[in-house]
Biopython code that builds the backbone (N, CA, C, O; Angstrom):
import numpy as np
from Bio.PDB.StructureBuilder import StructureBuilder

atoms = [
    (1, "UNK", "N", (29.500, 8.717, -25.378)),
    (1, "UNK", "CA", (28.056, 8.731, -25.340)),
    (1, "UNK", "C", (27.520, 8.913, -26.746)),
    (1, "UNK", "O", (27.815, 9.903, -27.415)),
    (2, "UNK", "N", (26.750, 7.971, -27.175)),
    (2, "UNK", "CA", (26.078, 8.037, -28.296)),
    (2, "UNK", "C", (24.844, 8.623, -28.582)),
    (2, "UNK", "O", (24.064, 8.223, -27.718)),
    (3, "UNK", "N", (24.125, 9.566, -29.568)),
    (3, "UNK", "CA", (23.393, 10.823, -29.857)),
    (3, "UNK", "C", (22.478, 9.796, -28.832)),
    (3, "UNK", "O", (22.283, 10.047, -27.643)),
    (4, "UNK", "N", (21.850, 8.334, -29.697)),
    (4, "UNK", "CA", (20.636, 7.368, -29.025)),
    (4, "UNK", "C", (20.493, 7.860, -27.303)),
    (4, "UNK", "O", (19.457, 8.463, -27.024)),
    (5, "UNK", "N", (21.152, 7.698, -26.561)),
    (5, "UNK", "CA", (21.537, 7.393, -25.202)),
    (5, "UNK", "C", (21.732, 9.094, -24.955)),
    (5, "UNK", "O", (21.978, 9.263, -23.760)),
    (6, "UNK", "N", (21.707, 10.126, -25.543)),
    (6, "UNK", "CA", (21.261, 11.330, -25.323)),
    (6, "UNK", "C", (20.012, 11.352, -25.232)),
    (6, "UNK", "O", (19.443, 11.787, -24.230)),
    (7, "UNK", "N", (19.333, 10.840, -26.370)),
    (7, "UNK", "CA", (18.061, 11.519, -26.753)),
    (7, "UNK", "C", (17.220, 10.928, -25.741)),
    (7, "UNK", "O", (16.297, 11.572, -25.243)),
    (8, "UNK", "N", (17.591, 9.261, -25.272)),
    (8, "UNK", "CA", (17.041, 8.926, -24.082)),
    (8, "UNK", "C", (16.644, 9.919, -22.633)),
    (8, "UNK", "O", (15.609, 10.239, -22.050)),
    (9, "UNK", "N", (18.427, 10.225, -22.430)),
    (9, "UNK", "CA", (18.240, 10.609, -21.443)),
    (9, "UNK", "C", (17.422, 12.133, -21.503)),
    (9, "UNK", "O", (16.988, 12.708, -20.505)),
    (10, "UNK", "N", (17.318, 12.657, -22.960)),
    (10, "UNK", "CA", (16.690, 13.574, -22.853)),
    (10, "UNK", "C", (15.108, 13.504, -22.300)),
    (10, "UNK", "O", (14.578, 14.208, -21.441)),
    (11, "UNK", "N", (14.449, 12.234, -23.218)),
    (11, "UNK", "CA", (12.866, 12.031, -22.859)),
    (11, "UNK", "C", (12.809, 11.339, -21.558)),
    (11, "UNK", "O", (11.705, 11.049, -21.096)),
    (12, "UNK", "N", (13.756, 11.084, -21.003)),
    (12, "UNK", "CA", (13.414, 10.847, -18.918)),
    (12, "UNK", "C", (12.701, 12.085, -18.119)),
    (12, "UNK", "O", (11.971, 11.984, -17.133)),
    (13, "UNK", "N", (13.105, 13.290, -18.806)),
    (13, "UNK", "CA", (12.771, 14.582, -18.010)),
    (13, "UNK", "C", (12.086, 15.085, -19.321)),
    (13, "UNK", "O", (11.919, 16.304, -19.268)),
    (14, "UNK", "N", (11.817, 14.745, -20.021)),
    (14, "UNK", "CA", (10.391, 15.887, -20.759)),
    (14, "UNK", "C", (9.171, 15.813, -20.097)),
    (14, "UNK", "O", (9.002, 15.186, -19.051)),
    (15, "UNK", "N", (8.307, 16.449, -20.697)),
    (15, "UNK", "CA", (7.123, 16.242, -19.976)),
    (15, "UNK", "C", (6.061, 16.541, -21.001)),
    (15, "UNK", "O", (5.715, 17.660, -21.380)),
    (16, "UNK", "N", (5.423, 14.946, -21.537)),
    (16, "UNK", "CA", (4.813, 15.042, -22.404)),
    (16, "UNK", "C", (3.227, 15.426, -21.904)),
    (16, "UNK", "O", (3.077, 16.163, -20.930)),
    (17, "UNK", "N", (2.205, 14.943, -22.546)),
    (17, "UNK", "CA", (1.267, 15.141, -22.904)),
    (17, "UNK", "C", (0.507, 14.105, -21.406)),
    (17, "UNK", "O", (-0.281, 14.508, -20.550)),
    (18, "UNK", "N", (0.845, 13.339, -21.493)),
    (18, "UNK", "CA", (0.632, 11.844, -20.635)),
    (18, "UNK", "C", (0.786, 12.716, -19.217)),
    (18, "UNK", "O", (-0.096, 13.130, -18.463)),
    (19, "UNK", "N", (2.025, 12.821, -19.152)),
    (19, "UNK", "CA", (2.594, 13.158, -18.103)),
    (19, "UNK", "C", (2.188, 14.328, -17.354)),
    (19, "UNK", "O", (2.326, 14.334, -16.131)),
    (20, "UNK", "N", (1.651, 15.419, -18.032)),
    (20, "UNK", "CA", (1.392, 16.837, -17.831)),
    (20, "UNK", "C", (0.061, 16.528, -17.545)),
    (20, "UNK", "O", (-0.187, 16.414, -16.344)),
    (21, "UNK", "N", (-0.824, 16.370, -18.295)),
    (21, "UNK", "CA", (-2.386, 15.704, -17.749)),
    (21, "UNK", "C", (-2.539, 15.130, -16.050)),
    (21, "UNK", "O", (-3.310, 15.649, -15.243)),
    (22, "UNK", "N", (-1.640, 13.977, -15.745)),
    (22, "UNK", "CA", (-1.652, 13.260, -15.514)),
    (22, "UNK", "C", (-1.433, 13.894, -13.822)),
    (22, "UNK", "O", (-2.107, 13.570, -12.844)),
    (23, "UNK", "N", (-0.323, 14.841, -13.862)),
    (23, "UNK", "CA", (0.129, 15.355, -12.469)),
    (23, "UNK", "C", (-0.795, 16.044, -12.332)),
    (23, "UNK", "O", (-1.615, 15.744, -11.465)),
    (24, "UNK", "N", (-1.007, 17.333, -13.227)),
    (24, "UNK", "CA", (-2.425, 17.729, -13.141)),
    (24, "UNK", "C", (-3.676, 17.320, -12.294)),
    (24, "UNK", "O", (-4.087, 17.992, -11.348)),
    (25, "UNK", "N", (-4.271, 16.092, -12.748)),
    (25, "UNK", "CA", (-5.591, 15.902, -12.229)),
    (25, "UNK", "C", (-4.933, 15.365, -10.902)),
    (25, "UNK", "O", (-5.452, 15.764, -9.860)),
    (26, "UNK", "N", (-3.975, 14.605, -10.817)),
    (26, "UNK", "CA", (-3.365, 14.307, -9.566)),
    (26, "UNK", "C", (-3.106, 15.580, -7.882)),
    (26, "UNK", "O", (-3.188, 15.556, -6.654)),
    (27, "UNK", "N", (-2.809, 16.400, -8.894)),
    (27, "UNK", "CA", (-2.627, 17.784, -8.167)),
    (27, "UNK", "C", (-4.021, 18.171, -7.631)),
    (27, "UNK", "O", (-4.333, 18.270, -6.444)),
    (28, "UNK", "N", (-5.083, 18.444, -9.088)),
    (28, "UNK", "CA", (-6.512, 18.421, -8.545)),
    (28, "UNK", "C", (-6.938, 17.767, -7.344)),
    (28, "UNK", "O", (-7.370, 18.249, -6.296)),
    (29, "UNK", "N", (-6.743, 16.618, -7.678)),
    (29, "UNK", "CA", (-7.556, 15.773, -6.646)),
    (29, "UNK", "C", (-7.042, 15.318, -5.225)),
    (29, "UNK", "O", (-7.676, 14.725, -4.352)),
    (30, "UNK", "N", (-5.577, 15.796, -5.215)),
    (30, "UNK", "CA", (-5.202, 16.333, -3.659)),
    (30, "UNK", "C", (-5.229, 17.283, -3.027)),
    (30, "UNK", "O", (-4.950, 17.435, -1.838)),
    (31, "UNK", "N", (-5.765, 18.411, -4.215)),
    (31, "UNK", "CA", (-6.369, 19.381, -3.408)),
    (31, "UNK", "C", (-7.909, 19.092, -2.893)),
    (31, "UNK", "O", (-8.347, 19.320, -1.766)),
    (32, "UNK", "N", (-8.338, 18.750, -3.577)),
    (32, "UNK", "CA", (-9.979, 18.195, -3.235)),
    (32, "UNK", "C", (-9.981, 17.362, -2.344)),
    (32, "UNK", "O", (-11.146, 17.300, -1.951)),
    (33, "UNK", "N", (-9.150, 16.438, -1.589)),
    (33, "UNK", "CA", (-8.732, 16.054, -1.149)),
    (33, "UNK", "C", (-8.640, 16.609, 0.524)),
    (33, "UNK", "O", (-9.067, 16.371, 1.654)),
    (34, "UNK", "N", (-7.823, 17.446, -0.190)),
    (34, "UNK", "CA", (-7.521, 18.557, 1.511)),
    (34, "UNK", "C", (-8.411, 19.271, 1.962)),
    (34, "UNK", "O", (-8.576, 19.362, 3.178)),
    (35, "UNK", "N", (-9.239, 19.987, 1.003)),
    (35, "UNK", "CA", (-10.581, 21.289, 1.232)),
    (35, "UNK", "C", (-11.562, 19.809, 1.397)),
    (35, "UNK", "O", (-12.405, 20.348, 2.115)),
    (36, "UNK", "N", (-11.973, 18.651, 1.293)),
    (36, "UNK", "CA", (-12.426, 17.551, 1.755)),
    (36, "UNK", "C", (-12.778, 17.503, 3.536)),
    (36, "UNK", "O", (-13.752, 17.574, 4.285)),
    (37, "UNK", "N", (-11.169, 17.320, 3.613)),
    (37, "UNK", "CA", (-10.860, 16.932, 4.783)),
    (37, "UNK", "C", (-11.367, 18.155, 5.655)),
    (37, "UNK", "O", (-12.184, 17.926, 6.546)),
    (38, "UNK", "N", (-11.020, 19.144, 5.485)),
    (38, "UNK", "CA", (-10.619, 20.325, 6.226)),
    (38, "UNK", "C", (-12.409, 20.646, 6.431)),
    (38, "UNK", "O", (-12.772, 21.326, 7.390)),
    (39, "UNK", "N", (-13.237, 20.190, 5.624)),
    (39, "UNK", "CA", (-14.383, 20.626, 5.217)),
    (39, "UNK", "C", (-15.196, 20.239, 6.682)),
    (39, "UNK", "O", (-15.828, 20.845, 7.546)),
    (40, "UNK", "N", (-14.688, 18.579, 6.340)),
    (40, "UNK", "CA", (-15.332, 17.667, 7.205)),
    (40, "UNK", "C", (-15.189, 17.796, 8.988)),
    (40, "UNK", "O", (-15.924, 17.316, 9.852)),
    (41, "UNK", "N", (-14.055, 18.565, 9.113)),
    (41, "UNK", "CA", (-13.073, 19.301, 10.316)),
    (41, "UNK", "C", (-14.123, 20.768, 10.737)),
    (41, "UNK", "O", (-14.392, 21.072, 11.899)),
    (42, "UNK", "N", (-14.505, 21.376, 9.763)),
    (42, "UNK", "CA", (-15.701, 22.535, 9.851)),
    (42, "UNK", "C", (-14.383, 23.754, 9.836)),
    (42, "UNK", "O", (-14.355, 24.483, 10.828)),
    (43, "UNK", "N", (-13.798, 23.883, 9.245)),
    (43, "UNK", "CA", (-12.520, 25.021, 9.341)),
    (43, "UNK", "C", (-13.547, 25.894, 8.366)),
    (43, "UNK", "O", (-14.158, 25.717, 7.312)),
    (44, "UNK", "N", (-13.387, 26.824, 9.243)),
    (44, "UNK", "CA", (-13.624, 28.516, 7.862)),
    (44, "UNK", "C", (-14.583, 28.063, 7.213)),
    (44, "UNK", "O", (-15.679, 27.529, 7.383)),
    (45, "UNK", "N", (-13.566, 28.576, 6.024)),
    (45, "UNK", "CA", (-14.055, 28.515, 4.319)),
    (45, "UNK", "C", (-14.268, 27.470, 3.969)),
    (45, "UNK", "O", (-15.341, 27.094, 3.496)),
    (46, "UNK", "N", (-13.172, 26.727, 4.154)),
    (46, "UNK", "CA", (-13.141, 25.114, 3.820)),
    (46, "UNK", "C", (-14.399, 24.362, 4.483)),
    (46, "UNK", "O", (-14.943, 23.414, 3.917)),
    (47, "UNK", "N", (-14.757, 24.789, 5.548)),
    (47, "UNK", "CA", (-16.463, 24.616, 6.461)),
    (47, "UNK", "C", (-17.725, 24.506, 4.800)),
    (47, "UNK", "O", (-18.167, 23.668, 4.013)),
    (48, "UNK", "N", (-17.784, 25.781, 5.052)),
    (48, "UNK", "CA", (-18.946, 25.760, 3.741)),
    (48, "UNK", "C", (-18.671, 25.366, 2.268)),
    (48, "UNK", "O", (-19.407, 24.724, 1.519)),
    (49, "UNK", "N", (-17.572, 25.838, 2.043)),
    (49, "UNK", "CA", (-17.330, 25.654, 0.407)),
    (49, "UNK", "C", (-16.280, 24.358, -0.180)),
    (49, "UNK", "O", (-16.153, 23.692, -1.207)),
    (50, "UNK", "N", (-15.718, 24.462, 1.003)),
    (50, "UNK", "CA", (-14.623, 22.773, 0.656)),
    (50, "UNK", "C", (-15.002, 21.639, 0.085)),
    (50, "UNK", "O", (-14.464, 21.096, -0.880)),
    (51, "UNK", "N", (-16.325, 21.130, 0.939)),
    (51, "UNK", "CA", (-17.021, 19.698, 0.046)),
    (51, "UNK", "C", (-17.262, 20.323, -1.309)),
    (51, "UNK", "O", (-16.616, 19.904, -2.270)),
    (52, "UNK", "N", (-17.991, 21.125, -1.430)),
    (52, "UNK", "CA", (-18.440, 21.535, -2.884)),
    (52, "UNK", "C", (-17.268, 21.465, -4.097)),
    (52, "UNK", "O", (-17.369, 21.151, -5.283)),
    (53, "UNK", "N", (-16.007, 21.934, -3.212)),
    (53, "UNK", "CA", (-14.851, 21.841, -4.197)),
    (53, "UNK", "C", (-14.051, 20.432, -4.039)),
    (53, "UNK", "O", (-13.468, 20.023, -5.043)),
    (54, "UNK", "N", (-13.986, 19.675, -2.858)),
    (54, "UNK", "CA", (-13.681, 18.495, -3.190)),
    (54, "UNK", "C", (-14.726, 17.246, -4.350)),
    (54, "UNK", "O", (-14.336, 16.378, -5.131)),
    (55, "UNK", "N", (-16.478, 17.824, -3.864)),
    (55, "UNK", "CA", (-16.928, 17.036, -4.965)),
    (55, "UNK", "C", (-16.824, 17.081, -6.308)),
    (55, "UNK", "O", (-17.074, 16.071, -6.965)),
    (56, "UNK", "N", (-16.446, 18.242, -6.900)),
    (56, "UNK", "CA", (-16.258, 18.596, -8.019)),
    (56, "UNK", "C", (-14.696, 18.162, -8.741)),
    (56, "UNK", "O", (-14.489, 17.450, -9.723)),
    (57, "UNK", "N", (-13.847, 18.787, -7.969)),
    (57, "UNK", "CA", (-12.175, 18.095, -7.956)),
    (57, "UNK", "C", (-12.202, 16.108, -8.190)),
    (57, "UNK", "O", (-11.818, 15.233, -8.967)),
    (58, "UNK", "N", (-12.687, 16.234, -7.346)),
    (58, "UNK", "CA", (-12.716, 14.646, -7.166)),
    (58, "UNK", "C", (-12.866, 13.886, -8.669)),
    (58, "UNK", "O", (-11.982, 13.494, -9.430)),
    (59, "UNK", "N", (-14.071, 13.844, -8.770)),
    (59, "UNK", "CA", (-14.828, 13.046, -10.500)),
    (59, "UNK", "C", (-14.087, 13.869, -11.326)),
    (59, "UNK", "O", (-14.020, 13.223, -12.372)),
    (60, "UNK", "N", (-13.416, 15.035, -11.507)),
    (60, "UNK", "CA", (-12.945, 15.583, -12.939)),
    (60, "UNK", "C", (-10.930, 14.985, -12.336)),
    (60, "UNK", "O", (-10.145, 14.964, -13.284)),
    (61, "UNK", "N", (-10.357, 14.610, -11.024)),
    (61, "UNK", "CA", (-8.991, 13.748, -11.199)),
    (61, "UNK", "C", (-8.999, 12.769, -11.623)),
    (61, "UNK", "O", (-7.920, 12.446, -12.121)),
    (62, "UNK", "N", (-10.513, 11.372, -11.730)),
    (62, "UNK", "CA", (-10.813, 10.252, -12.062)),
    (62, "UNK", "C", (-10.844, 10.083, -13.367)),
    (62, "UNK", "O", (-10.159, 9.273, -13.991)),
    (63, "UNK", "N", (-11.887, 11.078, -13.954)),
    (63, "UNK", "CA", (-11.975, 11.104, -14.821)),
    (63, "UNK", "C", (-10.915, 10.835, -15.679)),
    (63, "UNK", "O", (-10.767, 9.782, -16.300)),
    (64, "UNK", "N", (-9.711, 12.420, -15.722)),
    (64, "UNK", "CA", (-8.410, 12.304, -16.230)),
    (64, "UNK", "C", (-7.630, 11.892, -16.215)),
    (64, "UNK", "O", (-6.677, 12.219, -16.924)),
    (65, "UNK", "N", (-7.635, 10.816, -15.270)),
    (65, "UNK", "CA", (-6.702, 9.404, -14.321)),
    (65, "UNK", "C", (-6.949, 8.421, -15.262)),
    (65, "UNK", "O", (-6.077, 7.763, -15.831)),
    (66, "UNK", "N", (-8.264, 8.316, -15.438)),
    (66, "UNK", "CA", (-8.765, 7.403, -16.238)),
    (66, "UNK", "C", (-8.660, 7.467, -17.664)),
    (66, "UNK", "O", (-9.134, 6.430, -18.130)),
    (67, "UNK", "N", (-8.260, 8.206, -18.524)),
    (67, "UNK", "CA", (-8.260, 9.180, -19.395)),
    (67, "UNK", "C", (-7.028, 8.628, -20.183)),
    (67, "UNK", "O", (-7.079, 7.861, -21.145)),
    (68, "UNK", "N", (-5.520, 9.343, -19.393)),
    (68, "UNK", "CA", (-4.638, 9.152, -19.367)),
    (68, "UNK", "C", (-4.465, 7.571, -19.048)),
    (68, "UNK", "O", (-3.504, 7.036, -19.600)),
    (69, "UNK", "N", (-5.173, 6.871, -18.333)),
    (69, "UNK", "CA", (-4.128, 5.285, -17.888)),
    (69, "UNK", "C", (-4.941, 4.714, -19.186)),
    (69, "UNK", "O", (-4.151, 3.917, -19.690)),
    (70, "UNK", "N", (-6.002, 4.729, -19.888)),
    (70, "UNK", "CA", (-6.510, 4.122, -20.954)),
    (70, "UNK", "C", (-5.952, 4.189, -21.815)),
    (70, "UNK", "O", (-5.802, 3.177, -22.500)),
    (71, "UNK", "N", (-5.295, 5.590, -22.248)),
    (71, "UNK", "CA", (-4.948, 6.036, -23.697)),
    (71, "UNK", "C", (-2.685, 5.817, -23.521)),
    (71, "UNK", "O", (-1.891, 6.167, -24.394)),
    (72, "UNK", "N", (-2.437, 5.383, -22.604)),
    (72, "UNK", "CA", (-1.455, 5.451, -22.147)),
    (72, "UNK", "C", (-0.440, 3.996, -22.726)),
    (72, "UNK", "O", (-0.629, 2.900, -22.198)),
    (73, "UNK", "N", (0.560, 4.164, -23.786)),
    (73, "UNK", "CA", (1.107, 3.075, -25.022)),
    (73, "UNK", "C", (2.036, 2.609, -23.924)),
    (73, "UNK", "O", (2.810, 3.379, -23.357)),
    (74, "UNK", "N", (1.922, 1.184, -23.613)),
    (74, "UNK", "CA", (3.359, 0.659, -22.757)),
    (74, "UNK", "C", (2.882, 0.429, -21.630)),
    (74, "UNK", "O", (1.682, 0.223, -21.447)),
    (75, "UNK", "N", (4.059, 0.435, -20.410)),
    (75, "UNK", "CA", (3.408, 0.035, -19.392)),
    (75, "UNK", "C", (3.995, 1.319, -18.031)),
    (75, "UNK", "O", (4.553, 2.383, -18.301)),
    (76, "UNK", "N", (3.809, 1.035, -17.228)),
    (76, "UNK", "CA", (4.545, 1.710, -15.840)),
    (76, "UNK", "C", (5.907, 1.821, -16.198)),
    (76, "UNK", "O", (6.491, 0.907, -16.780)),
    (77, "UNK", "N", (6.779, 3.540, -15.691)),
    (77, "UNK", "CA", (7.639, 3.523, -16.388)),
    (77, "UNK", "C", (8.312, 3.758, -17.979)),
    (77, "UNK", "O", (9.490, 3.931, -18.290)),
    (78, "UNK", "N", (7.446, 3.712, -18.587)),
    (78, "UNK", "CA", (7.468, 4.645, -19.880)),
    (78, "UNK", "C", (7.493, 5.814, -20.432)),
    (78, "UNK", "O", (8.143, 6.131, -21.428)),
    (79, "UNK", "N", (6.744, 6.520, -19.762)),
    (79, "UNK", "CA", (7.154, 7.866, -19.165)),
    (79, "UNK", "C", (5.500, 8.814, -19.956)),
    (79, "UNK", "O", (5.318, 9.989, -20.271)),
    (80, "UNK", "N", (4.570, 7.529, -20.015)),
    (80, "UNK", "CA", (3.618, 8.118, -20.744)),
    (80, "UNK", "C", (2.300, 9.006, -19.677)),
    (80, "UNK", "O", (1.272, 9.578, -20.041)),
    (81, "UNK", "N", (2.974, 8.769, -18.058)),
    (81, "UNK", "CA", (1.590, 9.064, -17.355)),
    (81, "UNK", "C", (1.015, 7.631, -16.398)),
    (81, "UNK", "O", (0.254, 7.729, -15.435)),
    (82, "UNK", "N", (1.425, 6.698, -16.780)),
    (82, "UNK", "CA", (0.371, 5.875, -16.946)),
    (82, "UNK", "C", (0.304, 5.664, -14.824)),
    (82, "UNK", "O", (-0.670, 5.301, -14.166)),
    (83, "UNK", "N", (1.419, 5.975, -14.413)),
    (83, "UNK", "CA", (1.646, 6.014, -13.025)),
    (83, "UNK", "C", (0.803, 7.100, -12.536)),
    (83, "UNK", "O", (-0.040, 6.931, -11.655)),
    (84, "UNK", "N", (1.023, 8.172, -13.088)),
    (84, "UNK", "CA", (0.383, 9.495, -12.173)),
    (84, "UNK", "C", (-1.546, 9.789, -12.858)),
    (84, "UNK", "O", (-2.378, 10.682, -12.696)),
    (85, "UNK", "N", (-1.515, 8.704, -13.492)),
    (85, "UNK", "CA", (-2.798, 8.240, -13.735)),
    (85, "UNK", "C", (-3.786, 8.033, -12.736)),
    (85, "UNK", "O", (-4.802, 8.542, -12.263)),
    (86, "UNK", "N", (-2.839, 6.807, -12.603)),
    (86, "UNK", "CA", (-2.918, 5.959, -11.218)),
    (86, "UNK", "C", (-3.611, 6.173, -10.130)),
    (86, "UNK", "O", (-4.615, 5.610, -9.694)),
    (87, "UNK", "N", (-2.629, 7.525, -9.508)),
    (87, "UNK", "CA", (-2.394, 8.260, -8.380)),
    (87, "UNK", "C", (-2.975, 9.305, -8.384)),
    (87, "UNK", "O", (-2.730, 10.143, -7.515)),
    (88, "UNK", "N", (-4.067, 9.567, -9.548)),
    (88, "UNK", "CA", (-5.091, 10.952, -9.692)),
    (88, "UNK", "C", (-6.323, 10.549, -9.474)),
    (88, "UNK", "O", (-7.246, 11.147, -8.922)),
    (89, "UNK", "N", (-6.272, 9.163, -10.089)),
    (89, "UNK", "CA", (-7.345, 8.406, -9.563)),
    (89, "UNK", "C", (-7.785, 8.170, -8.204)),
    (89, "UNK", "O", (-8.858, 8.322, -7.621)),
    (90, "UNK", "N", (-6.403, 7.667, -7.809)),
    (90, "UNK", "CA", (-7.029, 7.641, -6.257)),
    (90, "UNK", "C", (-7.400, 8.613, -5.796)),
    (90, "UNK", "O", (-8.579, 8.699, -5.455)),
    (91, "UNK", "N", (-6.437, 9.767, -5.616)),
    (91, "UNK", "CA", (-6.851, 10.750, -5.311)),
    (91, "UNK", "C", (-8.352, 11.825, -5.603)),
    (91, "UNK", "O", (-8.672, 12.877, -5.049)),
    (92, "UNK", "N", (-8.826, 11.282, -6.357)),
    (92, "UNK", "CA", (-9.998, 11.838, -6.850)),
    (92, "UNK", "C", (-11.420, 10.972, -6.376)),
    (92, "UNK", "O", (-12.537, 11.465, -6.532)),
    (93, "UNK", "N", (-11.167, 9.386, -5.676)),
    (93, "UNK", "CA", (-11.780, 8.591, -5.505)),
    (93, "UNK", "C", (-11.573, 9.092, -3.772)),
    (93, "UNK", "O", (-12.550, 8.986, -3.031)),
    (94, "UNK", "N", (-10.651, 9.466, -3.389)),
    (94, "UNK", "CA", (-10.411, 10.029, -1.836)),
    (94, "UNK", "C", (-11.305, 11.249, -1.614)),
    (94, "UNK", "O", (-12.361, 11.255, -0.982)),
    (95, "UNK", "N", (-10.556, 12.572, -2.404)),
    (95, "UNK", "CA", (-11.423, 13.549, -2.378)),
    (95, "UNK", "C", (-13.054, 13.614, -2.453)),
    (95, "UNK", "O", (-13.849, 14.311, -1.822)),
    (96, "UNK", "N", (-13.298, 12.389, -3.705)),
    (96, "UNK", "CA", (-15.107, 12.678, -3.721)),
    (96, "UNK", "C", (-15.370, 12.025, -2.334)),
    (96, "UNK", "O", (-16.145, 12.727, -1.684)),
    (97, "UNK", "N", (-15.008, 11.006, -1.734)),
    (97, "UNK", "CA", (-15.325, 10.492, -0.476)),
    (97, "UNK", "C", (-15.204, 11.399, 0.462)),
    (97, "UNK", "O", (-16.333, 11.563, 0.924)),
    (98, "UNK", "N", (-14.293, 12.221, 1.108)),
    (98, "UNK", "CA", (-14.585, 13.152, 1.606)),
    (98, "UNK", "C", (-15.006, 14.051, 1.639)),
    (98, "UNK", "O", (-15.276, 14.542, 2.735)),
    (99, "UNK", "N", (-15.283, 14.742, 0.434)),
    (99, "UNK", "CA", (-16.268, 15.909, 0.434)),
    (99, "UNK", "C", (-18.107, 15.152, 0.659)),
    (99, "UNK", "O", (-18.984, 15.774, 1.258)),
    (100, "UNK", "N", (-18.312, 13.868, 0.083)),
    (100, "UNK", "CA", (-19.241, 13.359, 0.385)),
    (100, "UNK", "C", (-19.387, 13.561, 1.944)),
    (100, "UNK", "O", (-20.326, 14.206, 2.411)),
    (101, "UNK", "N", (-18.405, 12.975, 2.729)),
    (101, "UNK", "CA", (-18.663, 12.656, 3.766)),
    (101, "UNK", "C", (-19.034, 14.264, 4.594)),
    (101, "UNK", "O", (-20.101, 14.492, 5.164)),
    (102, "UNK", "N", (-18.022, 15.121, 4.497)),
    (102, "UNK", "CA", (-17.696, 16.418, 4.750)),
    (102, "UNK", "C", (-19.478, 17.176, 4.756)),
    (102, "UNK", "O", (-19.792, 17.942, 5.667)),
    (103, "UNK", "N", (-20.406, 16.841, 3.711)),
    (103, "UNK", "CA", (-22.029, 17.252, 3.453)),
    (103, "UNK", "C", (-23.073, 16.758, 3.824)),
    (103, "UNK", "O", (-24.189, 17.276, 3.859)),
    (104, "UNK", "N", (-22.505, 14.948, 4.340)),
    (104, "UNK", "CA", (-22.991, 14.580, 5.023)),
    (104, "UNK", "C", (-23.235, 15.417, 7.039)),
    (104, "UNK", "O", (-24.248, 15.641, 7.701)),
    (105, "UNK", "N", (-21.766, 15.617, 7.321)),
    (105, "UNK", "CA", (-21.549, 15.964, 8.440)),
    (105, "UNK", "C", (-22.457, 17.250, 8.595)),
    (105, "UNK", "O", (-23.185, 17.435, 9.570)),
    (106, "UNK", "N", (-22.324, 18.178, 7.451)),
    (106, "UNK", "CA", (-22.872, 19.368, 7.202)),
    (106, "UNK", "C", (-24.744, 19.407, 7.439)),
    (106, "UNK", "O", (-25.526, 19.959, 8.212)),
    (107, "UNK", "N", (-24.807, 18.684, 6.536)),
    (107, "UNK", "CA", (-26.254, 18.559, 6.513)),
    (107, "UNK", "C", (-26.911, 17.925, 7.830)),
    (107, "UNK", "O", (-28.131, 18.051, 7.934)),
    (108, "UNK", "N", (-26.181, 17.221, 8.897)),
    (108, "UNK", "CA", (-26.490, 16.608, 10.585)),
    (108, "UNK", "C", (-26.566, 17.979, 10.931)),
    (108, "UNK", "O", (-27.590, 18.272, 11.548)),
    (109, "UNK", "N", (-25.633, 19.063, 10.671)),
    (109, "UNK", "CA", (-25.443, 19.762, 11.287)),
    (109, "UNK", "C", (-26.424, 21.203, 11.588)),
    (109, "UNK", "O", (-26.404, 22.164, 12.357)),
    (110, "UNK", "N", (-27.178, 20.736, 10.586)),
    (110, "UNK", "CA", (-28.399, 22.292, 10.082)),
    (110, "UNK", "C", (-29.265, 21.848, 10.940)),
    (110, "UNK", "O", (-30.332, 22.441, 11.102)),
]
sb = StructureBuilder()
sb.init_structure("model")
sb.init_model(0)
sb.init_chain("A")
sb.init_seg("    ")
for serial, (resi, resn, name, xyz) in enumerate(atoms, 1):
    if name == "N":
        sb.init_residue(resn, " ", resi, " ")
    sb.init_atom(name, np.array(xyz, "f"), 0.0, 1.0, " ", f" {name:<3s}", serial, name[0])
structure = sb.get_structure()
């Protein structure tokens, strides 16, 4: 094994800058996501305060989805983010939809 083909296999499992952002807002915005859902369901806490935290979660996973897949050198597989970009995005485009929806339900409901 040659040092090259170390150092590779070393940057498969780092976790740069790209990457760390990237799960991040992803993480965000499946939680916003869930307190969304759960919102829209009328559970508890998640009843009153869930949309508020999925609307907020939501636009700041897009944002950083967006953030990261712009500024992101190469393509899918590079290991810059540019996937879990992606997938924060959606997730943040899910979450604001449901907490939308979740205040909608809320506000029928007063």
């Amino acid at each position: 094994m040659s040092v090259s083909t170390l150092q590779l296999a070393a940057d498969a499992y780092s976790m740069g800058a790209g990457r760390l952002a990237s799960a991040l807002a992803a993480v965000i915005g499946l939680a916003g996501a869930v307190l969304g859902g759960l919102a829209g369901r009328g559970r508890s806490w998640a009843g009153r305060n869930g949309s508020l935290v999925a609307l907020v979660a939501g636009p700041l996973a897009v944002v950083v989805g967006a953030l990261v897949v712009v500024t992101a050198e190469g393509g899918l597989g590079t290991g810059n983010g540019l996937g879990g970009g992606v997938v924060a995005m959606i997730f943040g485009l899910l979450s604001t939809g449901l907490g939308w929806r979740a205040r909608r339900v809320a506000s029928r409901a007063v």
